[in-house]
N, C-alpha and C positions, 0 to 999 in steps of 0.2 A: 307500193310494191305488193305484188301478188304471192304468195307462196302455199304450200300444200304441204300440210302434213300426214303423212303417211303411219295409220294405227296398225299394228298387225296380232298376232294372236292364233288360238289353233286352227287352223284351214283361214282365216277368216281374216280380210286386210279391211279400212276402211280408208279413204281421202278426203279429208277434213278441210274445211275450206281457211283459210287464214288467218293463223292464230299468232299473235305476236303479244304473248304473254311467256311468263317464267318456265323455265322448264320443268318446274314442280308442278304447278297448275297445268301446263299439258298433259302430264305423265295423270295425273286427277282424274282429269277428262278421259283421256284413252284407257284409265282403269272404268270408270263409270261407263262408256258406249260398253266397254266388252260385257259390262255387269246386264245391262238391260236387252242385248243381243246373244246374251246366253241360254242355252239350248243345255240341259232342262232348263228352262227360267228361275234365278236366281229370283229368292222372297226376303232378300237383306239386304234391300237398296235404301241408304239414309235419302230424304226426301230432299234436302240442302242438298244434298249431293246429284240429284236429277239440277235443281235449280244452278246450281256451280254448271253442270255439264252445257246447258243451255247455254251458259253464258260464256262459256270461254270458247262457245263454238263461235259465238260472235252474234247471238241471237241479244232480244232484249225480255225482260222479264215485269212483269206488273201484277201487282195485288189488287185483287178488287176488292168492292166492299161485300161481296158475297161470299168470302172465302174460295176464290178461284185465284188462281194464276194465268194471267195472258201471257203468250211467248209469241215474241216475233223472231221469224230465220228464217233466211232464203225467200225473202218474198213472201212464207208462209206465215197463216198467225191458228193459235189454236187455242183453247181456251180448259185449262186442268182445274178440277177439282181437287183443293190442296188436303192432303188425309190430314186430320185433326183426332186418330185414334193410337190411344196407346205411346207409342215410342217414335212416331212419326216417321214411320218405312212403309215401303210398298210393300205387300203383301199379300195379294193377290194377280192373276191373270189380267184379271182387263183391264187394271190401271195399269199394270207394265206393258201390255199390247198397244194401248193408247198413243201411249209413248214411241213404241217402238215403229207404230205406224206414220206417224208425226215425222220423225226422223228420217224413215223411207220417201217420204211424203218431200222432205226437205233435198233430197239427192243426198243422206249421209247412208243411204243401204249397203251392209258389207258387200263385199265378193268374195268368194269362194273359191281359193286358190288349191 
């Protein structure tokens, strides 16, 4: 069985492709997309929590021995550099672009209602 969940937030809806997990771990997720599709871009995303978000999209996740992260979703696969400074959050632009691009990349692009 196929279903769509529906993220929403200010201006900005997403449709999520098939999540059949707890409604705690949804509500996770659709706090985490809002986090990395926020405009100014939010610099206090816990890095577990991009990995949570992946996964409860329905993607799957892998450690390399390089310290990367491969993600597969949607057909798509991509391959992150896992930060290993500090407190382990994103912090800058281009690893939350990376992301954000990935996403888009997957069909999870918000729209703009």
């Amino acid at each position: 069985m196929r279903r769509s969940l529906h993220v929403t937030g200010k201006a900005t809806a997403f449709v999520l492709p098939h999540i059949d997990r707890y409604s705690s771990a949804m509500s996770h997720t659709q706090e985490t997309l809002k986090q990395v599709f926020a405009h100014p871009t939010s610099h206090n995303i816990a890095w577990r929590d991009i990995v949570k978000m992946f996964e409860g999209l329905g993607g799957t996740t892998e450690e390399t021995k390089k310290e990367h992260l491969k993600v597969k979703l949607n057909g798509k696969e991509m391959t992150f550099l896992i930060p290993r400074h500090g407190h382990h959050t994103l912090d800058n632009n281009d690893e939350i672009g990376h992301i954000r691009r990935f996403l888009r990349d997957c069909g999870l692009e918000p729209s703009h209602k």
